[in-house]
N, CA and C of each residue as an Amber inpcrd file, in Angstrom:
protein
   417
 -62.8870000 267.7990000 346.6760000 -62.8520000 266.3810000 346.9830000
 -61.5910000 265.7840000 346.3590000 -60.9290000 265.0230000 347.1210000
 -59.5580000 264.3570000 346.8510000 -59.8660000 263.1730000 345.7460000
 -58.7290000 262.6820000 344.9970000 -59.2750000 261.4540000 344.1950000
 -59.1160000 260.6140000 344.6150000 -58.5590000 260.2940000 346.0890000
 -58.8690000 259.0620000 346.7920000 -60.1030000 258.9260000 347.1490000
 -60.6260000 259.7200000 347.5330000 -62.2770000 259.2610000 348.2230000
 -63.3430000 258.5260000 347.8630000 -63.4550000 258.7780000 346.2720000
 -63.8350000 257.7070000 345.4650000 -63.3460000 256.3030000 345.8660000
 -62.4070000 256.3430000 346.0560000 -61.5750000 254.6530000 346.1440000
 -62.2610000 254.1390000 347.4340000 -62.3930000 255.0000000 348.8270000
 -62.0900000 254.3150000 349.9780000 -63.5880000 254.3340000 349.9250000
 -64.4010000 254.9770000 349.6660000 -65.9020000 254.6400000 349.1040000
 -66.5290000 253.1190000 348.1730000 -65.5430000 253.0080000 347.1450000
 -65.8610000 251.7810000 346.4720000 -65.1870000 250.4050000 347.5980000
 -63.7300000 250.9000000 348.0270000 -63.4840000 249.3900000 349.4680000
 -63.8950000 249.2930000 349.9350000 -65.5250000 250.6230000 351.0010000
 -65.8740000 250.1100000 351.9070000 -67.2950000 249.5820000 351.4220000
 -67.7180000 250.0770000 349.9620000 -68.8250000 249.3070000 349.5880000
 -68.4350000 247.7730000 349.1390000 -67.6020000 247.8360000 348.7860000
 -67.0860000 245.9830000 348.4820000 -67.0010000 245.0990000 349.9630000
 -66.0210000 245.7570000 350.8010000 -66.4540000 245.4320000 351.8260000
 -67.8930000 244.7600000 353.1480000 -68.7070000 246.1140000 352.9240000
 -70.0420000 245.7290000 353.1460000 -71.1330000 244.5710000 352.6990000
 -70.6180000 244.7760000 351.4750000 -71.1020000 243.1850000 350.4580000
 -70.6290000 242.1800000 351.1810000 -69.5470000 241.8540000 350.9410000
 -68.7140000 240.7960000 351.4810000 -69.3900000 239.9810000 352.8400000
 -69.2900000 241.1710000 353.6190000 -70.0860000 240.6640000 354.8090000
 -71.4340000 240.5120000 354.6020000 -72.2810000 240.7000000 353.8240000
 -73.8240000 240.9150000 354.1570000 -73.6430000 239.5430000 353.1460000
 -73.1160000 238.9750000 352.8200000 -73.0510000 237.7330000 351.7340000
 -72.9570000 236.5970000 352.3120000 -72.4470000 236.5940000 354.0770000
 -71.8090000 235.5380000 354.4810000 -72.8050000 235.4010000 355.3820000
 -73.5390000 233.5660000 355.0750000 -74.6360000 233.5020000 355.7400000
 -74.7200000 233.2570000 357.1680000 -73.4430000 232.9470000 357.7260000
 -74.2620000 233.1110000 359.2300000 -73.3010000 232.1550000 359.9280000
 -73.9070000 231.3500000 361.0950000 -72.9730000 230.3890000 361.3370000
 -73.1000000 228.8830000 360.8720000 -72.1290000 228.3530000 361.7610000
 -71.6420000 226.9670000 360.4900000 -71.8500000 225.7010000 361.6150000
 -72.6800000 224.3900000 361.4650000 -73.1740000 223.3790000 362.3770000
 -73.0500000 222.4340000 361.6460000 -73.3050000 221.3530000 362.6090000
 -73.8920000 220.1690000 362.0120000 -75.2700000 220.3100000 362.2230000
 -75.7690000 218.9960000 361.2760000 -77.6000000 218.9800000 361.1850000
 -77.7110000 217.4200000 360.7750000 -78.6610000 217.2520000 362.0220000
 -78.8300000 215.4400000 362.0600000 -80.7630000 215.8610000 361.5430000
 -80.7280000 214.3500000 361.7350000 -82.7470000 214.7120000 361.5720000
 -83.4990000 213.4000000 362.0550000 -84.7440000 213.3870000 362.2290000
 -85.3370000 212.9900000 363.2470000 -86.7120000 212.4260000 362.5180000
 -87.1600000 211.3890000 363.3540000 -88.3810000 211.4610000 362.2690000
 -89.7750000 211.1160000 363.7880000 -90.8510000 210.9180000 362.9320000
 -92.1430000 210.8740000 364.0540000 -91.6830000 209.6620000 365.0510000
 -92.3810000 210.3520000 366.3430000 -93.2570000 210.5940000 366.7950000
 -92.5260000 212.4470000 367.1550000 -93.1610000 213.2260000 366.9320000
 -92.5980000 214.8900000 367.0070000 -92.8550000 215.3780000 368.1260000
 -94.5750000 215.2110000 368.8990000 -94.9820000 215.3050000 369.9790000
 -95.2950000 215.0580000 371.3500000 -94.4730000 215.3050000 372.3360000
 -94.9120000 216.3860000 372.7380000 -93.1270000 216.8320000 372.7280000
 -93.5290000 218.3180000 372.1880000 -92.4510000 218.6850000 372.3390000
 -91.7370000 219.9560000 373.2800000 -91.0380000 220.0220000 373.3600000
 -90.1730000 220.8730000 374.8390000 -90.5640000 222.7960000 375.0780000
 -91.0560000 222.7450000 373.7890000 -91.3760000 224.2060000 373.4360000
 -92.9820000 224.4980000 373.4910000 -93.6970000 223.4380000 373.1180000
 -95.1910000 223.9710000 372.7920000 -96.0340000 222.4030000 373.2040000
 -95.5160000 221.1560000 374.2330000 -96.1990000 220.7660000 374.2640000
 -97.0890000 219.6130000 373.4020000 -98.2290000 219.4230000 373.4350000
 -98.8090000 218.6210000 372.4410000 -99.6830000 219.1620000 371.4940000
 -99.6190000 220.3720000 370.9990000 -99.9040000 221.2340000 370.3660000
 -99.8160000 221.0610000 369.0420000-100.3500000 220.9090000 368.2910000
-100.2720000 220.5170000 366.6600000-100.4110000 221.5190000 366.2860000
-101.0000000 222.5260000 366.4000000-100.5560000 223.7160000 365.2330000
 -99.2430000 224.4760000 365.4760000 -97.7910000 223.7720000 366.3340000
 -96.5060000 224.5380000 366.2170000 -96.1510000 224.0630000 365.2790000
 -96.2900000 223.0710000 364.5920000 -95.8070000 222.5550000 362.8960000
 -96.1720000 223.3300000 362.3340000 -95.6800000 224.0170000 361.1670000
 -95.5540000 224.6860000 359.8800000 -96.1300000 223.5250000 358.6570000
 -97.2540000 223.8680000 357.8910000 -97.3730000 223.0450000 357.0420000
 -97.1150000 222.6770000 356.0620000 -95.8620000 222.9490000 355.9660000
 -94.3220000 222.4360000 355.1180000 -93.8100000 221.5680000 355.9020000
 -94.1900000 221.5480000 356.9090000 -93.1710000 220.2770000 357.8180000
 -91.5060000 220.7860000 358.0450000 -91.2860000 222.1360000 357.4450000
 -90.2750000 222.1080000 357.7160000 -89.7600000 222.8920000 358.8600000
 -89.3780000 222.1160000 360.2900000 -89.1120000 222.7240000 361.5150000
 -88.2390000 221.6700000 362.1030000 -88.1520000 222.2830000 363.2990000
 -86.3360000 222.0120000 363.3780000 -86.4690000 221.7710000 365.3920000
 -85.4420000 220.6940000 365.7740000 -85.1970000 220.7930000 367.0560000
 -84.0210000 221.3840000 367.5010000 -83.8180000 222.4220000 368.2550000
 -82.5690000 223.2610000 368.4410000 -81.1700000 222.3310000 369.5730000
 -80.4600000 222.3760000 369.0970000 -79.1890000 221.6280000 369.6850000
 -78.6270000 222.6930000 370.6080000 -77.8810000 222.2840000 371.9290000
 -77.4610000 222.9710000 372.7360000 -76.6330000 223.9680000 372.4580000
 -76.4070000 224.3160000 371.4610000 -76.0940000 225.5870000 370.7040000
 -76.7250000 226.7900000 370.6710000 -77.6080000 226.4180000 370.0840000
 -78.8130000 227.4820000 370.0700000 -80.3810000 227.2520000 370.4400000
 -80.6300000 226.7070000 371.5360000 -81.1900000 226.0790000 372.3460000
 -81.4320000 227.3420000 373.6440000 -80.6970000 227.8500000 373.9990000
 -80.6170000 229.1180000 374.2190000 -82.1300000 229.3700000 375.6130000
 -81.5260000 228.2010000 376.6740000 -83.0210000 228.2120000 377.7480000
 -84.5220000 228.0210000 377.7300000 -84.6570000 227.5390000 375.9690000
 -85.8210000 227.8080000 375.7410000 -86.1410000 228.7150000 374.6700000
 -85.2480000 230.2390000 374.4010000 -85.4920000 231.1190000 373.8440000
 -86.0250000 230.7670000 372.5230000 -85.4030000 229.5940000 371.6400000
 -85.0380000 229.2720000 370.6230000 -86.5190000 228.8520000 370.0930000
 -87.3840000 228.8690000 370.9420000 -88.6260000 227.9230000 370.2840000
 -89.4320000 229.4220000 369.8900000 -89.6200000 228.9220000 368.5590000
 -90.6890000 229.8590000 367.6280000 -89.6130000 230.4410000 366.4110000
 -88.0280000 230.3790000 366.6780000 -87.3250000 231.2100000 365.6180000
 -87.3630000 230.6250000 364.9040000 -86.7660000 231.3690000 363.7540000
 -87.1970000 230.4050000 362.2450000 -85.5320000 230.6860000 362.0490000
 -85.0990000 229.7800000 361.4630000 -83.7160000 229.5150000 360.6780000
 -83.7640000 229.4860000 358.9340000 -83.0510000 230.1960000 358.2230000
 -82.5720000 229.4960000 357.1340000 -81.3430000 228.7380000 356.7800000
 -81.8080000 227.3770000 356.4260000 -80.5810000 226.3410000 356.3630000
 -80.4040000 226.3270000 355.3120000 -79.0040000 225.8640000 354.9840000
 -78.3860000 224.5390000 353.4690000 -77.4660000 224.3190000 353.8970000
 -77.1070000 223.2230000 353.0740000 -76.2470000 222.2710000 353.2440000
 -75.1650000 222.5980000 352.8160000 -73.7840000 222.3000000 353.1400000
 -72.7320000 223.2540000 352.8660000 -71.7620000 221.7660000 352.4650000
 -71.5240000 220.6720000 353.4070000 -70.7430000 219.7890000 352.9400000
 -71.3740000 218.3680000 353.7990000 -70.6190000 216.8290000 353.0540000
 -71.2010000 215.8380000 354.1210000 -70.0600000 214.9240000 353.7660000
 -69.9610000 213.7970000 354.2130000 -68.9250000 213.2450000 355.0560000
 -68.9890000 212.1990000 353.0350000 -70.1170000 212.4150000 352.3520000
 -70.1250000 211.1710000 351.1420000 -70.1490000 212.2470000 350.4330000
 -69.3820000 212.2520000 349.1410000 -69.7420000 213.7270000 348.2920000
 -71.1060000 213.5820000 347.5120000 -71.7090000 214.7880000 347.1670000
 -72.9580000 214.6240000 346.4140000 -74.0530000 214.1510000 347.3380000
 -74.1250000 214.7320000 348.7030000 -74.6390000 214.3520000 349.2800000
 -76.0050000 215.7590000 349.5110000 -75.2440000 216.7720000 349.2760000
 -75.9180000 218.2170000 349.7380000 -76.5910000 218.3160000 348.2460000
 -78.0150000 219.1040000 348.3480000 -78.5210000 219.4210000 347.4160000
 -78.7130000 221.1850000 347.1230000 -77.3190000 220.7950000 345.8360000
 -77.1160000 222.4470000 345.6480000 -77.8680000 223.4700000 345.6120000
 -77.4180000 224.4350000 345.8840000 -78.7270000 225.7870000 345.6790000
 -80.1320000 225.5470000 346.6180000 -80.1500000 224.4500000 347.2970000
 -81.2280000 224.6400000 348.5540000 -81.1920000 225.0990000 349.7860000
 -81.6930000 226.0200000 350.1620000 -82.1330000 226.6220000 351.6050000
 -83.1920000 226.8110000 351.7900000 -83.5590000 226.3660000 353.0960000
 -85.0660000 226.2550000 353.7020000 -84.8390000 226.9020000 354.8120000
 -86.0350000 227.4090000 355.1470000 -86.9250000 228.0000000 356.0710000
 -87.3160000 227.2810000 357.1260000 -86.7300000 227.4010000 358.8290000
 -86.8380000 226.0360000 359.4820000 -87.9050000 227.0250000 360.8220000
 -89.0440000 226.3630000 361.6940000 -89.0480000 226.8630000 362.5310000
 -88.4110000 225.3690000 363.9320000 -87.8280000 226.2860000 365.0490000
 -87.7730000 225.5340000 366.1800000 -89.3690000 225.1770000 367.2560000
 -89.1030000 224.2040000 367.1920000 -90.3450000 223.4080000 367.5130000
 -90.1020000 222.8220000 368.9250000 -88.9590000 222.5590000 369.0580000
 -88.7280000 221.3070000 370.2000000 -86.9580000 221.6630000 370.6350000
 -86.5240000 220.5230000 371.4170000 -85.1610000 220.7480000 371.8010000
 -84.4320000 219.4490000 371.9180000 -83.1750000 219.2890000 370.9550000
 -82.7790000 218.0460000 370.4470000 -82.5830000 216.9540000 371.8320000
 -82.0570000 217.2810000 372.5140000 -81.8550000 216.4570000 373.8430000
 -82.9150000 216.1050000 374.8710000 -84.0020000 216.2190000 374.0920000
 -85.1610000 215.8720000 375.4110000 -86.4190000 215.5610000 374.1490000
 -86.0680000 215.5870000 372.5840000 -87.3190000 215.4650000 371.6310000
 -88.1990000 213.9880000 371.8510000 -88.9310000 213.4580000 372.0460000
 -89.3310000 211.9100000 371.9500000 -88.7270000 211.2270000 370.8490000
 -88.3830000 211.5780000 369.5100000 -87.8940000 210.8160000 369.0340000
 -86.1350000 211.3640000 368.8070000 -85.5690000 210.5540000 369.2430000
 -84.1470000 211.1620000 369.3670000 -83.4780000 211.3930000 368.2630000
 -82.8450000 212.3560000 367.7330000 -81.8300000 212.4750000 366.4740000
 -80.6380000 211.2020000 365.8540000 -80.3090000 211.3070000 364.5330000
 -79.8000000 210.6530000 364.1850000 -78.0470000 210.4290000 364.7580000
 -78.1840000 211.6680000 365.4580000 -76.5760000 212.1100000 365.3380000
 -76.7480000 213.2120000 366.4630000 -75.8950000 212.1170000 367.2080000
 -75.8790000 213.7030000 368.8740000 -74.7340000 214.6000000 368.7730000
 -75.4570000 215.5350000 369.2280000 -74.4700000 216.4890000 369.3340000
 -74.2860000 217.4220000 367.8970000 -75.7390000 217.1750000 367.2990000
 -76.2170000 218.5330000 366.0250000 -76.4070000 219.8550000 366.7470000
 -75.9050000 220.8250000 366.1340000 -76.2900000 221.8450000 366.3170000
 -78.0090000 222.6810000 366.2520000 -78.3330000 221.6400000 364.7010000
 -79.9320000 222.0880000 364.7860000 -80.0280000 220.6030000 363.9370000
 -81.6220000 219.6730000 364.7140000 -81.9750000 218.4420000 364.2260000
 -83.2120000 218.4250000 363.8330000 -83.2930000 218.4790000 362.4270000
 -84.7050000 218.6740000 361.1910000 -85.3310000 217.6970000 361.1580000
 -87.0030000 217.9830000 360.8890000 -87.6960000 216.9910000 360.5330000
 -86.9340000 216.1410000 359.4070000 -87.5270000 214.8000000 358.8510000
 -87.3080000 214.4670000 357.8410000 -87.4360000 214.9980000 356.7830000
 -88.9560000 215.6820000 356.7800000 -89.0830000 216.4690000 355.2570000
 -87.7660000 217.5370000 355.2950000 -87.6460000 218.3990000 356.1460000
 -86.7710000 219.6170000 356.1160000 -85.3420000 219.0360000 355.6890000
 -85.1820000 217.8530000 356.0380000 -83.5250000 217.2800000 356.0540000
 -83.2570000 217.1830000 355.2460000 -84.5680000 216.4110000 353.9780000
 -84.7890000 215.8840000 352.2480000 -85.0620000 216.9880000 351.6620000
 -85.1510000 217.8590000 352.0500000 -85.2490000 219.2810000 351.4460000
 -83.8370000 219.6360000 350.8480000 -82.7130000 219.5350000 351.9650000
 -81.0630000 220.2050000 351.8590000 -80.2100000 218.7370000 351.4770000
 -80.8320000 217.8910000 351.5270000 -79.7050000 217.0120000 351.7120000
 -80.5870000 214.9940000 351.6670000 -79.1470000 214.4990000 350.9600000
 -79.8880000 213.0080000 350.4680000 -80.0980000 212.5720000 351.9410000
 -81.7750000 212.3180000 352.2770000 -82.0800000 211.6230000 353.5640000
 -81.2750000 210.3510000 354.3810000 -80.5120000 209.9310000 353.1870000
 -80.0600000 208.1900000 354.1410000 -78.7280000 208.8430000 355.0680000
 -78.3560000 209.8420000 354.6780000 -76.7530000 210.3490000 355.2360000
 -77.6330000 210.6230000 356.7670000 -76.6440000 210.3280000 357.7120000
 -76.6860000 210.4340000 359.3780000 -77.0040000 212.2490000 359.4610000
 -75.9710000 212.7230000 359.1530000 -75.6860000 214.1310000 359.1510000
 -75.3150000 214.9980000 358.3550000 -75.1960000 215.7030000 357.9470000
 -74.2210000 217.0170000 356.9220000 -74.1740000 218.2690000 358.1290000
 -73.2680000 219.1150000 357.3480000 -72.3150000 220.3970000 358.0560000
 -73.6710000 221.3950000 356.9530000 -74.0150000 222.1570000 358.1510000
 -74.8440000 223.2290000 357.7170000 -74.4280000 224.4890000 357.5210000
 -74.5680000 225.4530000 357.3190000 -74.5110000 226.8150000 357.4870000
 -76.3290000 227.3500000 358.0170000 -76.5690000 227.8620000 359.0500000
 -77.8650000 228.4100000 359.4470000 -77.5680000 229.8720000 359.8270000
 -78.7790000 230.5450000 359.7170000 -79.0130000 231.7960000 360.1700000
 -80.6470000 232.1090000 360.7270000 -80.2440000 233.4880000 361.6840000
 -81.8840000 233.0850000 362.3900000 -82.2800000 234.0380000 361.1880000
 -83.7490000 234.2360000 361.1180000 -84.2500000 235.4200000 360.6710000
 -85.2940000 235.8820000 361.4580000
């Protein structure tokens, strides 16, 4: 065994990290508050809420024909337009419930990528702000 091999072994394990570190893609996130039902995915159905409240209407992003209803996202807040607006070290667990452009109660801010209940929004981020820049991933 050569004494490079060691090396190109430790770059491609640093490497691999690197990527498995980087959470996903990068949106905006508006939020929404009651009336939730009926929504585009499940109807008037009360048990598609999670009883954390924390679920999410999918923006024409990932909205995806429909597909999008039932995935679960993990969000946080990455930056917002007032500093000290994102609440560090939080990520939540979102499911899609509905679809931002047709929800009964309309989002704060068109044209989010993914639009959270209230609780889910006060989860990542100070509620009075319109919007913040997310980072989400499905799981």
């Amino acid at each position: 065994m050569s004494k490079q091999q060691p090396w190109l072994f430790i770059i491609l394990l640093l490497l691999t990290t690197l990527f498995y570190l980087s959470y996903g893609d990068v949106g905006a996130a508006a939020h929404y508050s009651p009336p939730y039902i009926p929504t585009a995915c499940f109807g008037n159905d009360a048990s598609q809420f999670p009883s954390s409240n924390l679920f999410a209407a999918a923006g024409e992003g990932i909205w995806d024909n429909g597909a999008s209803c039932g995935r679960q996202y993990l969000v946080r807040c990455i930056s917002a337009a007032t500093p000290r607006t994102c609440k560090p070290g939080q990520t939540i667990q979102v499911r899609i419930v509905d679809r931002a452009q047709t929800s009964v109660s309309r989002p704060s801010s068109n044209g989010a990528t993914i639009v959270l209940s209230t609780t889910a929004f006060g989860a990542i981020a100070n509620p009075s702000a319109a919007s913040v820049n997310v980072e989400f991933q499905q799981v």
